[in-house]
C-alpha positions in Angstrom: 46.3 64.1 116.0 46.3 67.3 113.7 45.1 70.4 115.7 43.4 73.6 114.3 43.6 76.9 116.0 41.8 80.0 115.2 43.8 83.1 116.1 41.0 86.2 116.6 43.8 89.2 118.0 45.7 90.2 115.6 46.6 92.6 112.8 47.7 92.0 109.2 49.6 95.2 108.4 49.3 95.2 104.0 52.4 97.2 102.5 53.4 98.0 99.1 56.2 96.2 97.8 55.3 92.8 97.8 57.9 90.5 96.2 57.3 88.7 92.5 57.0 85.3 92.3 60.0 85.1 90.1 63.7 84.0 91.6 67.0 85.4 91.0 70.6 83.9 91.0 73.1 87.0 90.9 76.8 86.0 91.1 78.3 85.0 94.8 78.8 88.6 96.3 82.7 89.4 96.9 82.2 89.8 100.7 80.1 88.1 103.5 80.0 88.3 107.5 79.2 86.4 110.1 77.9 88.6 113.0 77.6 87.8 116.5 75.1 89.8 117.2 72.7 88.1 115.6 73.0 84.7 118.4 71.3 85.6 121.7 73.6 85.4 125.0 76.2 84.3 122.8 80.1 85.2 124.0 82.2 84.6 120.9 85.3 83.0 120.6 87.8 82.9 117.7 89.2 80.3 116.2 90.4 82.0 112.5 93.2 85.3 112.2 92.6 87.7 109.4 94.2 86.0 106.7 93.1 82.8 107.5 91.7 81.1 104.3 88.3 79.1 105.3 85.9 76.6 103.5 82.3 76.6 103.8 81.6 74.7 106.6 85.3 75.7 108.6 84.5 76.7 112.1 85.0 80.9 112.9 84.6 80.8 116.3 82.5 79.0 119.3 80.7 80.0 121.8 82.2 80.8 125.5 79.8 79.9 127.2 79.1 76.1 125.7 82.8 74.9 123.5 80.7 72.4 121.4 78.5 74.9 119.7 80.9 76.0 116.4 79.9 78.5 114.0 81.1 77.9 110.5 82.0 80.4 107.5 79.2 79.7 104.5 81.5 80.0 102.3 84.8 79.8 100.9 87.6 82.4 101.0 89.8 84.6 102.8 89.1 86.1 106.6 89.9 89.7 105.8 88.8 91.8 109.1 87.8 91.4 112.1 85.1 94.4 113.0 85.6 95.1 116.7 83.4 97.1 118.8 83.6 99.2 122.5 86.0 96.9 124.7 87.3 94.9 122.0 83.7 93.3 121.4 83.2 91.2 117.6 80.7 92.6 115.8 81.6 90.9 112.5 83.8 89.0 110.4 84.5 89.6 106.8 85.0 86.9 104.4 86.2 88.2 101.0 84.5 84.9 99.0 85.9 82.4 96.2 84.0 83.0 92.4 83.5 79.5 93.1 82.4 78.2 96.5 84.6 74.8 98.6 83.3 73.3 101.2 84.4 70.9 104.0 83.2 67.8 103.4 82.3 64.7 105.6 80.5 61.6 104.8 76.8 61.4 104.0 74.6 59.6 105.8 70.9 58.4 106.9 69.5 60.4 109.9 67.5 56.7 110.4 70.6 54.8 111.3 72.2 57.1 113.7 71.7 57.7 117.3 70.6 61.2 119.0 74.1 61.8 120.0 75.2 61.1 116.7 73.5 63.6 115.3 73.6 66.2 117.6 77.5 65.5 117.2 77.6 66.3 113.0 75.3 69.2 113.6 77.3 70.7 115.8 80.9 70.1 114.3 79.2 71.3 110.8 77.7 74.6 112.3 73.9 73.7 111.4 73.5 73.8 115.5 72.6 77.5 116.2 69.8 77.0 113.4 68.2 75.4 116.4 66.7 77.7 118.6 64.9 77.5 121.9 62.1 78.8 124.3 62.5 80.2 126.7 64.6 82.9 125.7 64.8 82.9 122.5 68.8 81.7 122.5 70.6 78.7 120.5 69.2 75.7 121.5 71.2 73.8 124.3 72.0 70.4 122.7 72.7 69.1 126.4 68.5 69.8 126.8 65.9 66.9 125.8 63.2 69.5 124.6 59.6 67.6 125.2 58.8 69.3 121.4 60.0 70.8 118.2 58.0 73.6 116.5 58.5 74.6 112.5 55.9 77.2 111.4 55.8 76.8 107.5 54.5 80.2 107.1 55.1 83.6 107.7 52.5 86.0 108.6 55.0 89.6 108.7 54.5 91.9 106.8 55.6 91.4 102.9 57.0 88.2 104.2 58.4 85.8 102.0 56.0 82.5 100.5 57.8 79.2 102.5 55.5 77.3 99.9 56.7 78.9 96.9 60.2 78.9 98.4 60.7 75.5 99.3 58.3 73.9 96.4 61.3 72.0 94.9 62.7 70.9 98.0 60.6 67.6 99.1 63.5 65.3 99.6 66.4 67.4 101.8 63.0 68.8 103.9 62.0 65.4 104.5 65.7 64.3 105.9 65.9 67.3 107.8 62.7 66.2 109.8 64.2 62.7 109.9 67.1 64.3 111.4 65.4 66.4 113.9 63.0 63.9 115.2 65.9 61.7 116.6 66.5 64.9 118.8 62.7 64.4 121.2 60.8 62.2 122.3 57.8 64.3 121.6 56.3 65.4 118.3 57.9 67.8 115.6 54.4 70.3 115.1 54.8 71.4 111.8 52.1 74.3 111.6 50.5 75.5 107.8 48.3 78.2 107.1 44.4 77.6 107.2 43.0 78.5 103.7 46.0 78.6 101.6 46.9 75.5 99.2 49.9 74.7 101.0 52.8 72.6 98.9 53.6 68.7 99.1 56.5 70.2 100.7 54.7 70.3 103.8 51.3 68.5 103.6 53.2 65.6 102.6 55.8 65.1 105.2 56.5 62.0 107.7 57.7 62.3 111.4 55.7 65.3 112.0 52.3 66.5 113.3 50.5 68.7 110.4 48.4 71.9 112.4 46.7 74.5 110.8 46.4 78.0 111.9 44.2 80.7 110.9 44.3 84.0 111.9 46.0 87.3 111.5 49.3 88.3 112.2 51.0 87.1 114.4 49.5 83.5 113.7 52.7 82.6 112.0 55.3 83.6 114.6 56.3 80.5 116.5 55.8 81.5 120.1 52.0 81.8 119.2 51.6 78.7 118.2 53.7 77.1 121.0 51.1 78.6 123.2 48.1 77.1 122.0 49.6 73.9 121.2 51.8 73.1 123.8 52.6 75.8 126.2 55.8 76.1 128.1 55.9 75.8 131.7 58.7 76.9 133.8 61.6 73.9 133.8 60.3 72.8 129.9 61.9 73.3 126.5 60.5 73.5 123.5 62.9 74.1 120.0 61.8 75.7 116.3 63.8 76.1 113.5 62.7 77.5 110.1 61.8 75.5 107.5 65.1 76.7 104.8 67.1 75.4 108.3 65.8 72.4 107.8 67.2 72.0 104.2 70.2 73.0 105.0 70.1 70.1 108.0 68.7 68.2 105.0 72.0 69.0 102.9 74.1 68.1 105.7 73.1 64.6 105.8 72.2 64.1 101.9 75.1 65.8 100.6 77.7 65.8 103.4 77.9 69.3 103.4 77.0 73.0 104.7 75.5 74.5 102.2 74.1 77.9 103.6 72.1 79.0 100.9 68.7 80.9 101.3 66.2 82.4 99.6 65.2 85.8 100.6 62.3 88.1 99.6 63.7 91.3 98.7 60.4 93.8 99.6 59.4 97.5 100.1 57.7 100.1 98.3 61.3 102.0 98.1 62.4 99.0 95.6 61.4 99.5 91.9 61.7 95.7 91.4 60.9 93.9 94.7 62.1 90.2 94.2 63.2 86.8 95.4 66.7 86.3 95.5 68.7 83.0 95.6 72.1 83.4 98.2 74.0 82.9 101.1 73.7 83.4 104.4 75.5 86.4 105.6 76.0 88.0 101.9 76.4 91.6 101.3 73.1 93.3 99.9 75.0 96.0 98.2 74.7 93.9 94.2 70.7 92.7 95.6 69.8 95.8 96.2 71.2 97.1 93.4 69.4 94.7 91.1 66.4 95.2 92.8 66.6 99.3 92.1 66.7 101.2 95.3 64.6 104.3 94.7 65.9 107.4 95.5 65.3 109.3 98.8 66.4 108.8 102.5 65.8 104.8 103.0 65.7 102.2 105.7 67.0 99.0 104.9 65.8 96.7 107.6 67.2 92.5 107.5 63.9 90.9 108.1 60.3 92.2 109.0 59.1 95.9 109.3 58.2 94.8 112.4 60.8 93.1 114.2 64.3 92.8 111.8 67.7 94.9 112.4 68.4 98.0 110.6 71.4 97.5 108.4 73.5 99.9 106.0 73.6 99.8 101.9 76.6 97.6 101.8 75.2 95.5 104.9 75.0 92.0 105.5 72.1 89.6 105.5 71.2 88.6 109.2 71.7 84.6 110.3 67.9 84.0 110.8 66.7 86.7 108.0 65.0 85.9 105.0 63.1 89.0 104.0 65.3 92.6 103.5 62.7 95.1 103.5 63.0 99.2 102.4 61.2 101.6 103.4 61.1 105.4 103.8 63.1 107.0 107.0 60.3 109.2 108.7 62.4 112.1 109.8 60.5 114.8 108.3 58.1 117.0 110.0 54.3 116.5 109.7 52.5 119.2 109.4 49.8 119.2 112.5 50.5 115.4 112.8 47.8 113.1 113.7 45.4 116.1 113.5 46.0 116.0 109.9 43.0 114.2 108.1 44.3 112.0 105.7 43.2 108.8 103.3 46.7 107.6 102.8 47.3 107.4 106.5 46.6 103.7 108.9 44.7 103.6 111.7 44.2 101.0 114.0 41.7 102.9 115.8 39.1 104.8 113.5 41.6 108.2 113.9 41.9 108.1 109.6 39.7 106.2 107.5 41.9 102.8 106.5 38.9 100.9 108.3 37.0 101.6 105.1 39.3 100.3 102.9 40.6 97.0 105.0 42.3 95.4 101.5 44.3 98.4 100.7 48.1 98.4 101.0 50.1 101.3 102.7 53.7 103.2 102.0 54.7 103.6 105.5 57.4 105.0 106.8 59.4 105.1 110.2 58.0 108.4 112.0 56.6 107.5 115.0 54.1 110.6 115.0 55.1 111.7 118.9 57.5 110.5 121.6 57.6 108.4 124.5 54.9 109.2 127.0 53.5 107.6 130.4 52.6 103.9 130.0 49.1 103.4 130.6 46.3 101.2 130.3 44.3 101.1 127.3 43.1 98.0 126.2 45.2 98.5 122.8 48.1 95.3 123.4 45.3 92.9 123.8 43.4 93.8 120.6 46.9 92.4 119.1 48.1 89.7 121.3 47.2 86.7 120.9 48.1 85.1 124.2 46.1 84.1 127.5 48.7 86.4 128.9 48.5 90.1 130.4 50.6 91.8 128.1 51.1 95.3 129.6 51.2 93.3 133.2 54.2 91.4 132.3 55.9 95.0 130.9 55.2 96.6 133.7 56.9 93.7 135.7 60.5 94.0 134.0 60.1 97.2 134.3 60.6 97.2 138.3 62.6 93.6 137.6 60.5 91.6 139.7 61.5 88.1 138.3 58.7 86.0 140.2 56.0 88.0 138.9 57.8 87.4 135.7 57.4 83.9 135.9 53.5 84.4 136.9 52.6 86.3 133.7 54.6 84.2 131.4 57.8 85.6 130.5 59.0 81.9 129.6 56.4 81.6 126.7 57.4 85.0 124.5 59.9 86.4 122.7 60.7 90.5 121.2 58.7 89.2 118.0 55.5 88.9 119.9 55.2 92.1 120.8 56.2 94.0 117.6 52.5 94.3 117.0 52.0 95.9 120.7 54.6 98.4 119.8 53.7 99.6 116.8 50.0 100.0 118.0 51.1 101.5 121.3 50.0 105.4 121.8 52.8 105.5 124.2 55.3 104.7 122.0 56.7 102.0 125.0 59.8 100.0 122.9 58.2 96.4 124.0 60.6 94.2 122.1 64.0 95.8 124.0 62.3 95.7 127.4 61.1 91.7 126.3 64.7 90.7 126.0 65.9 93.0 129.1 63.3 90.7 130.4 64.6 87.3 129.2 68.3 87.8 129.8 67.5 89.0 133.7 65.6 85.6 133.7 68.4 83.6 131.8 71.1 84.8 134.3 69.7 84.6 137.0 68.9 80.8 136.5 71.8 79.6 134.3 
């Protein structure tokens, strides 16, 4: 049975920059990379020399810690450098790409008429696996687990985040084998969650194998660990996996097609852009020619791969991240303010009554990145709860990996969240706490000392 939940906490954070409804095709761009980074708890392994010439689909490496979990080039070309870090650590590898894109084949076939094991097997041999993500902790899911349901939120509630139903609008079919796919992997239900009030595309409202929720609410309604919570919490020993909904058409391709076919549509936003756009691409592409085409404005920019809130700063001639689907530009906020917050101001947010955005709760910002003051003491003041939607004690559980107690941890719910759901508490907090970092300094003490 359908479920709606109404989320109350919240804040929907309205930028300029908002990407036209209009999508681009620019040429394959000459060089892509696959970055480690981006995989939680993930110890990489190579399998591929610079000079090595790959296909789409040809495995780059696997992880240490499980063998069967391959990560495959998206496309076709030549391994030209291997980007090493402090103590010989991969941060990326470069893939100078083909004009014209070859991909390792295998045979298709009907999700319906294969077994669990079957399945997992060709997603993990293709590279579509680390799509497949988990809670707790936020890492690749473990395709050894038997998770008791699989989340896909079908919208996106970031900032100047990109439209899944204008996205995926054409894409009924590979969708609908992806689910087919992925509901051979639990034995519970596949929640896929739309957005309350929105005419949502056949593209979702239409789909079989899966339980249709709707969610209403302000940010963060659409980020996956919310809606986990108040449709089928985690408790400690349970797993619970979500994948985006352009995964699942890829997972779609795999089966219909017989191949990896990485592609992704990403919202290119910010007011810093003079054309903000949506872009058709690759997985891992350079955003040198996008950005390019999308006229960077002049001035000293941050290019962020993914939200405002919660993506990975990145340089000009950067790569698109593995889970990204947004690149977002904004103004660096380096420069001095004259008499700071004491300044009055109509151009300036609030989400206290400090400026006067409260009067004008439709209008969309230019923000940039200052942070108007450093770190100070963490105290209590009832801000993280205006913003978190959770029947957990946000600042509580904070305060816990701070002295790294690990059963109290586990009392106030460190197994339900992830950095994401508490980009909203730090970019409300007065003082200026980083709550994402100390989240995932949270979730790998956990993780190790359980795995």
């Amino acid at each position: 049975m359908s479920e709606y939940i109404k989320i109350k906490q919240g804040l929907d954070l309205k930028l300029s920059g908002e990407a036209a409804k209009s999508v681009i095709a620019l040429p394959v761009a000459e060089i892509f990379a696959i970055k480690p980074k981006d995989f939680v708890g993930l110890t990489p392994k190579l399998l591929v020399k610079a000079g090595a010439n790959v296909a789409a689909g040809t495995p780059v490496f696997f992880d240490k810690n499980d063998e069967s979990i391959l990560f495959c080039s998206p496309v076709s070309g030549e391994i030209i450098e291997i980007v090493r870090g402090e103590k010989r650590v991969i941060l990326e590898i470069k893939i100078l790409a083909d004009r014209e894109i070859k991909y390792v084949s295998s045979t298709p076939s009907n999700p319906d008429q294969l077994s669990r094991n079957e399945i997992i097997e060709k997603l993990l041999k293709s590279g579509c696996w680390p799509f497949i993500r988990q809670r707790p902790y936020g890492t690749i899911a473990n395709p050894k687990d038997k998770p008791k349901a699989i989340f896909i939120s079908a919208f996106d509630t970031n900032p100047l985040a990109p439209d899944y139903d204008f996205i995926l609008s054409a894409e009924e079919t590979n969708f609908q084998i992806g689910i087919n796919a992925l509901k051979k992997l639990t034995t519970g239900k596949i929640h896929l969650n739309i957005k309350a009030n929105s005419t949502s595309a056949p593209v979702f409202t239409q789909a079989q194998n899966v339980q249709i929720n709707t969610i209403s609410g302000p940010h963060p309604a659409g980020n996956v660990g919310v809606q986990i919570h108040h449709i089928d919490p985690i408790n400690k020993g349970e797993v619970v996996w979500h994948i985006n909904p352009q995964d699942v058409i890829i997972i779609g391709k795999l089966f219909n097609q017989g191949i990896f076919d990485a592609s992704r549509t990403v919202a290119v936003t910010g007011a810093q852009l003079e054309k903000p756009q949506y872009y058709k691409t690759i997985v891992g592409t350079n955003i040198k020619n996008i950005l390019a085409d999308a006229v960077l404005k002049k001035g000293d920019n941050r290019i962020i791969s993914g939200s405002v809130l919660s993506g990975s700063q990145i340089p000009v001639d950067g790569f698109l991240g593995f889970y990204d689907a947004q690149i977002t530009v904004i103004l660096e906020g380096n420069e001095y303010e004259f008499m700071g917050w004491l300044a009055p101001g109509f151009n300036k947010f609030s989400v206290s009554r400090t400026f006067f955005s409260w009067l004008s709760p439709n209008k969309k910002y230019n923000l940039n990145t200052n942070l108007h003051g450093e770190e100070r003491p963490f105290v209590m003041t009832g801000q993280y709860e205006k913003v978190f939607p959770m029947d957990i004690y946000p600042v509580q559980l904070l305060k816990s990996i701070l002295i790294e107690d690990i059963e109290l941890m586990e009392k106030l719910g460190i197994y339900e969240v992830a950095e994401e759901d508490f980009a909203l508490c730090e970019l409300i907090c007065t003082s200026k706490i980083k709550s994402q970092e100390i989240i995932r300094h949270g979730l790998d003490m956990v993780r190790k000392e359980f795995s």
